[in-house]
Each structure stands twice: as structure tokens, then as C-alpha cells.
PDB file of N, CA, C and O in Angstrom:
ATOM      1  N   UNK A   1      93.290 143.450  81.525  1.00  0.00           N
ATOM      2  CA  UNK A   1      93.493 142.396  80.548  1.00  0.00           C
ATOM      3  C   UNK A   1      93.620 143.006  79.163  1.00  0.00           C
ATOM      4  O   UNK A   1      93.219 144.145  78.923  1.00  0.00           O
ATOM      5  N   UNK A   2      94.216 142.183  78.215  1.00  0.00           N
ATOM      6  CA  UNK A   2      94.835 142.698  77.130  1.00  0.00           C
ATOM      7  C   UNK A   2      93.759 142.278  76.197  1.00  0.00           C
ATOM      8  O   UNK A   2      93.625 141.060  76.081  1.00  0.00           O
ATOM      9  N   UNK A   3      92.831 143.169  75.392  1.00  0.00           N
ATOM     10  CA  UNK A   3      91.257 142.837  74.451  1.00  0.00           C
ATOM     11  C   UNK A   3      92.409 142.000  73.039  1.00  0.00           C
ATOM     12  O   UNK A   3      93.545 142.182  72.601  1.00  0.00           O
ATOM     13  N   UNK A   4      91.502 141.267  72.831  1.00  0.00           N
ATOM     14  CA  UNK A   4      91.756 139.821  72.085  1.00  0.00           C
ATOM     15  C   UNK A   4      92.178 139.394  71.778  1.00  0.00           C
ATOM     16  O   UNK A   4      92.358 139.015  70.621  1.00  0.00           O
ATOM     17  N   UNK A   5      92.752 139.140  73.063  1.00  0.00           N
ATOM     18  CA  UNK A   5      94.007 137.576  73.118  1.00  0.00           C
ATOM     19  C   UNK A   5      93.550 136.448  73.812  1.00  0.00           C
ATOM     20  O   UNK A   5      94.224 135.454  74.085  1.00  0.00           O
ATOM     21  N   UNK A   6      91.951 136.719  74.181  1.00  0.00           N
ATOM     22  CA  UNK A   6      91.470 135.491  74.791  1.00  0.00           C
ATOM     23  C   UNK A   6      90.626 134.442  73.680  1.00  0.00           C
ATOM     24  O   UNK A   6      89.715 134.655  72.880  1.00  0.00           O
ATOM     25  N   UNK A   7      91.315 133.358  74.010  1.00  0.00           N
ATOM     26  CA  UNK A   7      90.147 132.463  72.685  1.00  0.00           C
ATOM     27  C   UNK A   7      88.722 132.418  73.356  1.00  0.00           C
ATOM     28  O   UNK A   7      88.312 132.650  74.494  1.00  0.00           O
ATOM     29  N   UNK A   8      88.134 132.018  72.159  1.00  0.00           N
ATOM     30  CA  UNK A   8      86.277 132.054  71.940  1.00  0.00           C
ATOM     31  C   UNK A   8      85.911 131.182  73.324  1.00  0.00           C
ATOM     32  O   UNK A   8      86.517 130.209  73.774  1.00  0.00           O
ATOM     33  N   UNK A   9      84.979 131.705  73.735  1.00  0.00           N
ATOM     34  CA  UNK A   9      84.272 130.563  74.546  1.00  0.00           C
ATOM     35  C   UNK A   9      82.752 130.040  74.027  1.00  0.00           C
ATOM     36  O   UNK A   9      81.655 130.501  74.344  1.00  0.00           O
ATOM     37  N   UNK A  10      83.036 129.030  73.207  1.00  0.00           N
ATOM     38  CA  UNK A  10      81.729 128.202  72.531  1.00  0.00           C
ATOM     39  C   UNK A  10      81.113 126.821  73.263  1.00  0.00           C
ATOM     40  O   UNK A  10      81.872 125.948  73.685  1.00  0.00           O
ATOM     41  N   UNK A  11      79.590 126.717  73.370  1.00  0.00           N
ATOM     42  CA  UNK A  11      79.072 125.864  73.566  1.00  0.00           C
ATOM     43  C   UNK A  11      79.501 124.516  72.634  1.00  0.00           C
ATOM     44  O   UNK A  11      79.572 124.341  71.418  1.00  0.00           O
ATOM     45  N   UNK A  12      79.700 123.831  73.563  1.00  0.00           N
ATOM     46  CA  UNK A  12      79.916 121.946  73.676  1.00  0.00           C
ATOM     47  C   UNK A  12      78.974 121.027  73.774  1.00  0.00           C
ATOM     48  O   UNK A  12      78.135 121.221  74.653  1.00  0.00           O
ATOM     49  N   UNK A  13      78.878 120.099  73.133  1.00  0.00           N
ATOM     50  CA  UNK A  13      77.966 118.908  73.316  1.00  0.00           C
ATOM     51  C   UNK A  13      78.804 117.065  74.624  1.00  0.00           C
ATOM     52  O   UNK A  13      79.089 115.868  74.602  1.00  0.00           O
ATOM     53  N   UNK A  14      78.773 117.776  75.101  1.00  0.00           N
ATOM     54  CA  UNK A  14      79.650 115.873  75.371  1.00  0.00           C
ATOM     55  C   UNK A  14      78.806 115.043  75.769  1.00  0.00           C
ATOM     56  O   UNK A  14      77.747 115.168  76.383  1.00  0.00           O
ATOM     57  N   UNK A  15      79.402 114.113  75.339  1.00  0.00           N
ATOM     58  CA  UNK A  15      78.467 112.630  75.037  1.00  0.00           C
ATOM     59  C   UNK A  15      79.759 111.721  75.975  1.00  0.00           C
ATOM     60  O   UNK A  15      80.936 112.082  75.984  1.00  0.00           O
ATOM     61  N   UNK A  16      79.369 110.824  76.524  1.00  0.00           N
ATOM     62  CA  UNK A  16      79.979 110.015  77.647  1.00  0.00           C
ATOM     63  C   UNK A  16      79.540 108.586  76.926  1.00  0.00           C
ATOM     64  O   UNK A  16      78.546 108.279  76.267  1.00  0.00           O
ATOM     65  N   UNK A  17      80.995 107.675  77.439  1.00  0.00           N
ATOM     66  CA  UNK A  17      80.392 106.164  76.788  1.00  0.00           C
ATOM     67  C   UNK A  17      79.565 105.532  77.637  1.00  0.00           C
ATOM     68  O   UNK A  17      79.551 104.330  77.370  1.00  0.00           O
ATOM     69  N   UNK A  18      78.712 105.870  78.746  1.00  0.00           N
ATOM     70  CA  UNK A  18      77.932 105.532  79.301  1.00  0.00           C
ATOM     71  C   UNK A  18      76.433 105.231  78.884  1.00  0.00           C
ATOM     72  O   UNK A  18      75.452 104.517  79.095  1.00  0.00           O
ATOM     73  N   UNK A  19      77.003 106.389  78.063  1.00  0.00           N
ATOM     74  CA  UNK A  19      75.352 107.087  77.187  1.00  0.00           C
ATOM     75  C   UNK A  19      75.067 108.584  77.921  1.00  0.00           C
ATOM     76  O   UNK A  19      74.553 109.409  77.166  1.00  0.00           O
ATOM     77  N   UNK A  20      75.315 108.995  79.184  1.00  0.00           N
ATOM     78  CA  UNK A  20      75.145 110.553  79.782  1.00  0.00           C
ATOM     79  C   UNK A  20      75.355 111.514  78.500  1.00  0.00           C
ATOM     80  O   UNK A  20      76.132 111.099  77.639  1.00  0.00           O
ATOM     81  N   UNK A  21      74.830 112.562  78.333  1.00  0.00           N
ATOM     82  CA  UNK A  21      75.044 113.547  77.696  1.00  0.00           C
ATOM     83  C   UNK A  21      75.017 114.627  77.909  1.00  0.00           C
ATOM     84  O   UNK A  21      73.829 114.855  78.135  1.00  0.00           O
ATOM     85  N   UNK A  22      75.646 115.670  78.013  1.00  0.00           N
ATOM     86  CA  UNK A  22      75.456 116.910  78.875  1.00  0.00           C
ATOM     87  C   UNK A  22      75.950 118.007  77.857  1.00  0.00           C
ATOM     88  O   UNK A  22      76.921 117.576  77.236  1.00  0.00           O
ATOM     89  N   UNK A  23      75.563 119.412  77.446  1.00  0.00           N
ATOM     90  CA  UNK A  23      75.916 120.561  76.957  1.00  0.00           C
ATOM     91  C   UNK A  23      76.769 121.644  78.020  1.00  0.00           C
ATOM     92  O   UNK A  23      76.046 122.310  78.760  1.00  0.00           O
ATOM     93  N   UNK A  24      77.942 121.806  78.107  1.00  0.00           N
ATOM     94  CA  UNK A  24      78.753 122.600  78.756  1.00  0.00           C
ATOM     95  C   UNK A  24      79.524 123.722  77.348  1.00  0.00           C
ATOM     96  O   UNK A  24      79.433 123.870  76.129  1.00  0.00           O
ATOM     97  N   UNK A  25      80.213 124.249  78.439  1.00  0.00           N
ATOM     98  CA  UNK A  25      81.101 125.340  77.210  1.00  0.00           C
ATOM     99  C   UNK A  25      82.552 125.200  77.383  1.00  0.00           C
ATOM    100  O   UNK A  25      83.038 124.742  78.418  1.00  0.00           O
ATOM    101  N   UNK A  26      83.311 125.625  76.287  1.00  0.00           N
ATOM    102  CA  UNK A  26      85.116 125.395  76.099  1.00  0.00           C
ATOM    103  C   UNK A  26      85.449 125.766  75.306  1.00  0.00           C
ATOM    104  O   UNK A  26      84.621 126.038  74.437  1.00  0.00           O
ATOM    105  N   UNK A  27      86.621 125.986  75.098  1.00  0.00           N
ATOM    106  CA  UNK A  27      87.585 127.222  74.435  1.00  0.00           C
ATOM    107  C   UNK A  27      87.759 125.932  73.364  1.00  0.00           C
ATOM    108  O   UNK A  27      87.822 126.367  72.214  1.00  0.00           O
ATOM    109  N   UNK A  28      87.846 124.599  73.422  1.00  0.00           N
ATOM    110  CA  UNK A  28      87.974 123.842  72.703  1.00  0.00           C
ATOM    111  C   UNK A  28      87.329 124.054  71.492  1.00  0.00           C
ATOM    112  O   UNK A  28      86.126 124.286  71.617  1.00  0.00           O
ATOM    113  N   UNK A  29      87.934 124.041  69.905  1.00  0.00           N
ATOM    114  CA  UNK A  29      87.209 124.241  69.020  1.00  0.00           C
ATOM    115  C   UNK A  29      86.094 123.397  68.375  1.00  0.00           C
ATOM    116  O   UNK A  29      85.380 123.849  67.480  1.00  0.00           O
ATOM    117  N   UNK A  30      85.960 121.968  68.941  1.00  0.00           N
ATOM    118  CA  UNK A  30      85.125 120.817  68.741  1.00  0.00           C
ATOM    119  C   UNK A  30      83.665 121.730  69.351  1.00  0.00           C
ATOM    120  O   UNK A  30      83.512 122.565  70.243  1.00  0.00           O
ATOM    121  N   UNK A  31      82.528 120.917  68.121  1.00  0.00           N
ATOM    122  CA  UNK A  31      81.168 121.270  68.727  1.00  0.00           C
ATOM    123  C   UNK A  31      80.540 120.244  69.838  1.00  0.00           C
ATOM    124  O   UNK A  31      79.573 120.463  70.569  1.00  0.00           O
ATOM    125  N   UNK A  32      81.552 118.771  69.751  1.00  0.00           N
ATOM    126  CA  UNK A  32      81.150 117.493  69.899  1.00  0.00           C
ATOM    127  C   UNK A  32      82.584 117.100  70.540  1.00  0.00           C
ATOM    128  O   UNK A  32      83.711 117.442  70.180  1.00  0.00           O
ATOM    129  N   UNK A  33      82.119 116.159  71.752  1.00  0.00           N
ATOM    130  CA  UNK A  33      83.612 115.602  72.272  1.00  0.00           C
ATOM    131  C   UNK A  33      82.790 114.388  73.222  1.00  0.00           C
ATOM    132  O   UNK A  33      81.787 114.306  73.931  1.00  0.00           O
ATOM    133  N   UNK A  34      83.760 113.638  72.805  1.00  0.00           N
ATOM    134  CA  UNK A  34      83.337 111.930  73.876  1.00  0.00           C
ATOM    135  C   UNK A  34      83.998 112.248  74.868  1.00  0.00           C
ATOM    136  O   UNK A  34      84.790 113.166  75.080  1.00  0.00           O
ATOM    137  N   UNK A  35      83.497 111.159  75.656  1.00  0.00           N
ATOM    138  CA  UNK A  35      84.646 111.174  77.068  1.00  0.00           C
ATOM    139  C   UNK A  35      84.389 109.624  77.428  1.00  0.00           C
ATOM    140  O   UNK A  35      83.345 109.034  77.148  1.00  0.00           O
ATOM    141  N   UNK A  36      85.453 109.071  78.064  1.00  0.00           N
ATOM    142  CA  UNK A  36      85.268 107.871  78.537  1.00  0.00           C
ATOM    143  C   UNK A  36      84.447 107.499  80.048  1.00  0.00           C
ATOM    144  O   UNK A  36      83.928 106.461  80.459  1.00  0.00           O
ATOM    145  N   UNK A  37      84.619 109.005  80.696  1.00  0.00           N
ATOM    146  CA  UNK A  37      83.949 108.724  82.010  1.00  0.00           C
ATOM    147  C   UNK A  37      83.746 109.670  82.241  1.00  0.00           C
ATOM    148  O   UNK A  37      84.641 110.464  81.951  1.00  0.00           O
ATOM    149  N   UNK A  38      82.439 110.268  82.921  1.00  0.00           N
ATOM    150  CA  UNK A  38      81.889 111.225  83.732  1.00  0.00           C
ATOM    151  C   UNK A  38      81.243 111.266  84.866  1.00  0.00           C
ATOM    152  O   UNK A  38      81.680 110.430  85.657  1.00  0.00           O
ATOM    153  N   UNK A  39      80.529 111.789  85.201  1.00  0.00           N
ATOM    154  CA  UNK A  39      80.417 111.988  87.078  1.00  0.00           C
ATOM    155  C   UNK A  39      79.136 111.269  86.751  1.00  0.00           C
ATOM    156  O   UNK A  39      78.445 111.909  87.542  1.00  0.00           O
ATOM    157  N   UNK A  40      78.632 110.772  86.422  1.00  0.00           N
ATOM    158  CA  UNK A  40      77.062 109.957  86.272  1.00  0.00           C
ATOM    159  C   UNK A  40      78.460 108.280  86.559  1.00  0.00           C
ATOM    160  O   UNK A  40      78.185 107.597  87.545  1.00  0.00           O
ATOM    161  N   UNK A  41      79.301 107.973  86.009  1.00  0.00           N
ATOM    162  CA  UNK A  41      79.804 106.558  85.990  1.00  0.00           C
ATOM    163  C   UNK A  41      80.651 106.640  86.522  1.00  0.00           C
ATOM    164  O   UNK A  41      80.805 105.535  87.043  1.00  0.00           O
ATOM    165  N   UNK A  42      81.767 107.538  86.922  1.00  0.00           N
ATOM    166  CA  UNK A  42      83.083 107.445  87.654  1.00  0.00           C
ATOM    167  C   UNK A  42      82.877 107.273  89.402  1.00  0.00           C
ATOM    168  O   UNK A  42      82.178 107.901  90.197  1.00  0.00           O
ATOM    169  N   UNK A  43      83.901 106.034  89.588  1.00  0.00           N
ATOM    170  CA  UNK A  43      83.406 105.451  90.764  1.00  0.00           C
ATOM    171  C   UNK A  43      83.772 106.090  91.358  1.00  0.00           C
ATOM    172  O   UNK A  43      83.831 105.482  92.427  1.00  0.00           O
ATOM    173  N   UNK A  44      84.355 107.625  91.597  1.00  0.00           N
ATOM    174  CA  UNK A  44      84.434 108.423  92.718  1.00  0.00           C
ATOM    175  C   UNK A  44      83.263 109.177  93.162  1.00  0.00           C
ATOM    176  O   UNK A  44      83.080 109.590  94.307  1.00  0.00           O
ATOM    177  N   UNK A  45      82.469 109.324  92.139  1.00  0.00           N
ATOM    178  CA  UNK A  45      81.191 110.256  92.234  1.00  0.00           C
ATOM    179  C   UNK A  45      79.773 109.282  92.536  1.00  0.00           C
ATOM    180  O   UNK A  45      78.756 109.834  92.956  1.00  0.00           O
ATOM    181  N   UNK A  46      79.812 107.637  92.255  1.00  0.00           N
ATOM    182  CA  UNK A  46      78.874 106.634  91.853  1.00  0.00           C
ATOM    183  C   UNK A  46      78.973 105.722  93.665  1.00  0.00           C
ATOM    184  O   UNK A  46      78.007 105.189  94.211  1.00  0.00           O
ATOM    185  N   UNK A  47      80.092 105.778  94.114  1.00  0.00           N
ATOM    186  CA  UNK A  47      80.945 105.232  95.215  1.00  0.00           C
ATOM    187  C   UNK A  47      80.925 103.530  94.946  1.00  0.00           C
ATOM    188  O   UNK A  47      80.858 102.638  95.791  1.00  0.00           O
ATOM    189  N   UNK A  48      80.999 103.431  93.618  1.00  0.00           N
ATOM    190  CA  UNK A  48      80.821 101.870  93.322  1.00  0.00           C
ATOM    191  C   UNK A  48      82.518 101.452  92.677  1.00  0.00           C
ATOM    192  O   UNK A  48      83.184 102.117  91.884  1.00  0.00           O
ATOM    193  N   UNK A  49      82.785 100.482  93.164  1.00  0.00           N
ATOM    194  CA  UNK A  49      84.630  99.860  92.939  1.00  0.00           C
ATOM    195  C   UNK A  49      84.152  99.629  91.164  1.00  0.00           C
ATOM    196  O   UNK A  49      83.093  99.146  90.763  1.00  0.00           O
ATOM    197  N   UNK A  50      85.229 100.113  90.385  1.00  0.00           N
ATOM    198  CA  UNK A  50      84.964  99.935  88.921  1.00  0.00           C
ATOM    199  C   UNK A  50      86.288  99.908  88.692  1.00  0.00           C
ATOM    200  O   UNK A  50      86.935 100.636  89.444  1.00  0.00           O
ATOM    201  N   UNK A  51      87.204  98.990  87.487  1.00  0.00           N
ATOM    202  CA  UNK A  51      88.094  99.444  87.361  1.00  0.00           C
ATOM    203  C   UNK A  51      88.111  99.948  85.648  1.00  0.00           C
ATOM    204  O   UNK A  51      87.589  99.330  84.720  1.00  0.00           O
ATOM    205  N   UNK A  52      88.859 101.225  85.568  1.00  0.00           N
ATOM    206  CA  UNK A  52      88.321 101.999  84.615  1.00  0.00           C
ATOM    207  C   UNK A  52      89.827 102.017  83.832  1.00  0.00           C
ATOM    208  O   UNK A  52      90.850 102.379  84.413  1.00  0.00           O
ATOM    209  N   UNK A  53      89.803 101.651  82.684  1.00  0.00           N
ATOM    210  CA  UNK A  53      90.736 100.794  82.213  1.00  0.00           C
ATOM    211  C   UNK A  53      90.904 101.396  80.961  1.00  0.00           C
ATOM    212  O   UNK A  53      90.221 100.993  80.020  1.00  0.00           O
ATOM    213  N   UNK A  54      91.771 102.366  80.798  1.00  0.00           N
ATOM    214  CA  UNK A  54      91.909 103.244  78.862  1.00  0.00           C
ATOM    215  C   UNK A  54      92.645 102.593  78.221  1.00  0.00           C
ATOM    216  O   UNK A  54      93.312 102.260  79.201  1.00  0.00           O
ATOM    217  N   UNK A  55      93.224 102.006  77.265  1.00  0.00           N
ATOM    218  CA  UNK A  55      93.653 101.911  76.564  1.00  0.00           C
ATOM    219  C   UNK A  55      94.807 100.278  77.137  1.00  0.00           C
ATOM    220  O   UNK A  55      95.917 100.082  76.642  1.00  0.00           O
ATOM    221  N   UNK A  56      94.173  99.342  78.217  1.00  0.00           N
ATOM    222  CA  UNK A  56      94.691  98.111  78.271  1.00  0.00           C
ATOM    223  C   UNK A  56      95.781  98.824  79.353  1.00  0.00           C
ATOM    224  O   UNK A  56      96.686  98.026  79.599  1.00  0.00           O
ATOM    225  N   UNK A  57      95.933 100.063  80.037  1.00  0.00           N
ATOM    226  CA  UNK A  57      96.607 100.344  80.717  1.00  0.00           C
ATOM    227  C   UNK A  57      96.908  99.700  81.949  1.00  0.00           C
ATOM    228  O   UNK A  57      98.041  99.730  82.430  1.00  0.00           O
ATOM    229  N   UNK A  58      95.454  98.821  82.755  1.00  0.00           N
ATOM    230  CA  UNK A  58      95.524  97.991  84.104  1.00  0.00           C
ATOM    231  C   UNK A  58      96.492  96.634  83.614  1.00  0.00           C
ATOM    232  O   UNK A  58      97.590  96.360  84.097  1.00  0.00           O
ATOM    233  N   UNK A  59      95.933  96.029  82.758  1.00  0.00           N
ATOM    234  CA  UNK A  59      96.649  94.519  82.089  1.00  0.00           C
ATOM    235  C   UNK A  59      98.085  95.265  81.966  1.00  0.00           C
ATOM    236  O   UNK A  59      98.355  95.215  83.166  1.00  0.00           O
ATOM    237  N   UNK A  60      99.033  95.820  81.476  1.00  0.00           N
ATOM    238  CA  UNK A  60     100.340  96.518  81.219  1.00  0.00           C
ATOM    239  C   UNK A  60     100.684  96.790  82.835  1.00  0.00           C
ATOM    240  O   UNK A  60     101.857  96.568  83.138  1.00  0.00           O
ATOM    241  N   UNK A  61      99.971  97.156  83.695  1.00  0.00           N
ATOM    242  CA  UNK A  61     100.701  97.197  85.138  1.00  0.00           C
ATOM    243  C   UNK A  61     100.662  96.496  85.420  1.00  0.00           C
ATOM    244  O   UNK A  61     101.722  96.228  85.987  1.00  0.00           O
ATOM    245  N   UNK A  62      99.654  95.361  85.477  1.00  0.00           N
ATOM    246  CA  UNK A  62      99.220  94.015  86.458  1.00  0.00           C
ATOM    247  C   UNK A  62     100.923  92.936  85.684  1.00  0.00           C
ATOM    248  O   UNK A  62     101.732  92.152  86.182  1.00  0.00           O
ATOM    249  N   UNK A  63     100.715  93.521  84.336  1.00  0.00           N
ATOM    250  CA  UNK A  63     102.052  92.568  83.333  1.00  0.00           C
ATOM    251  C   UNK A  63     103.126  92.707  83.781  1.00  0.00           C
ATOM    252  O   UNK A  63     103.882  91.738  83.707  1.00  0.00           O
ATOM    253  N   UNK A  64     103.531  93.759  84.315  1.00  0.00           N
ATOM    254  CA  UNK A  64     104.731  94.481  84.447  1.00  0.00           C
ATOM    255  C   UNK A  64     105.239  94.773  86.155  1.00  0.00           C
ATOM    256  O   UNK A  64     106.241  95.368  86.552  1.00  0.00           O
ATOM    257  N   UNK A  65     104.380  94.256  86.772  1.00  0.00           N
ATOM    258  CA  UNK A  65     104.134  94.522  88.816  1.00  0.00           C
ATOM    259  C   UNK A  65     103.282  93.174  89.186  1.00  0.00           C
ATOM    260  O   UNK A  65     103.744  92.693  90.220  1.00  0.00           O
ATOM    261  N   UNK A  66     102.845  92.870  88.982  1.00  0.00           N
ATOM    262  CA  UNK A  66     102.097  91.633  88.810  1.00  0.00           C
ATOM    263  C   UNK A  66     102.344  90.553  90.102  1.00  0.00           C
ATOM    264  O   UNK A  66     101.905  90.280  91.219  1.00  0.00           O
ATOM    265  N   UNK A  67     103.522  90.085  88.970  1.00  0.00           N
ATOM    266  CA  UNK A  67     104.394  88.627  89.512  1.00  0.00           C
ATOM    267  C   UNK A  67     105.493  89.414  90.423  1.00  0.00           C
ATOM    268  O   UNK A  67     106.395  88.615  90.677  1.00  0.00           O
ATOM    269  N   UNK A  68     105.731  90.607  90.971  1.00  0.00           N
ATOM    270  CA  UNK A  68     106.614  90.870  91.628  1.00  0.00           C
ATOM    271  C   UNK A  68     106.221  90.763  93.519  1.00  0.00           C
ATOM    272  O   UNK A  68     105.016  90.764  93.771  1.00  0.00           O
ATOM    273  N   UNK A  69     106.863  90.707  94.327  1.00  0.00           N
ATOM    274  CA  UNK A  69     106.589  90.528  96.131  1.00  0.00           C
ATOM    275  C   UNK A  69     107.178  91.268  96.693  1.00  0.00           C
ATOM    276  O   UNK A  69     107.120  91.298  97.922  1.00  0.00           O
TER     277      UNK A  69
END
């Protein structure tokens, strides 16, 4: 490997809108990063039906596929 061309690897804080909070590490330059879902709430990891919905994205398919047969 070619010496320093790799970016930093710095400790992370992420905070989840759940409220979970966990310290991991990333090349990312943020000390602090949200997330909308993590393995404490995401219904793949929870096995509970949730529908997890960013930015009004389900309503825009349901709008747009909806009324179709």
C-alpha cells in the first residue's frame, strides 16, 4: 500500500432518532452523525412490520401505484 493516501480513521458519536446511541469509527469527518434507523429499531433486526418512511417517500409511491390493478 501506498503511505498516505489513506484518510484518517476517527471516532464517531451516532445518535439514532430512536434515542439509541452508539460510538463507532469513520473516515467521515463529522464527530456527530444522526441516523434515522438503526439495528435497536429497524424492523429487520426488531422482526416487528414498521413502515419506515424518509422523506414522504411511501405516500409518493402509494400516489403514484396506488390506484393502479
Amino acid at each position: 500500500m501506498k503511505p498516505e493516501i489513506h484518510p484518517e480513521y476517527k471516532e464517531m458519536h451516532i445518535t439514532c432518532s430512536c434515542g439509541n446511541s452508539f460510538d463507532t469509527r469513520s473516515t467521515r469527518g463529522d464527530k456527530a452523525y444522526h441516523v434515522d434507523v438503526c439495528s435497536k429499531c429497524h424492523p429487520f433486526y426488531t422482526g416487528q412490520s414498521k413502515v419506515v418512511d424518509s422523506g414522504g417517500q411511501v405516500e409518493k409511491f402509494r400516489k403514484r401505484f396506488g390506484g393502479q390493478k
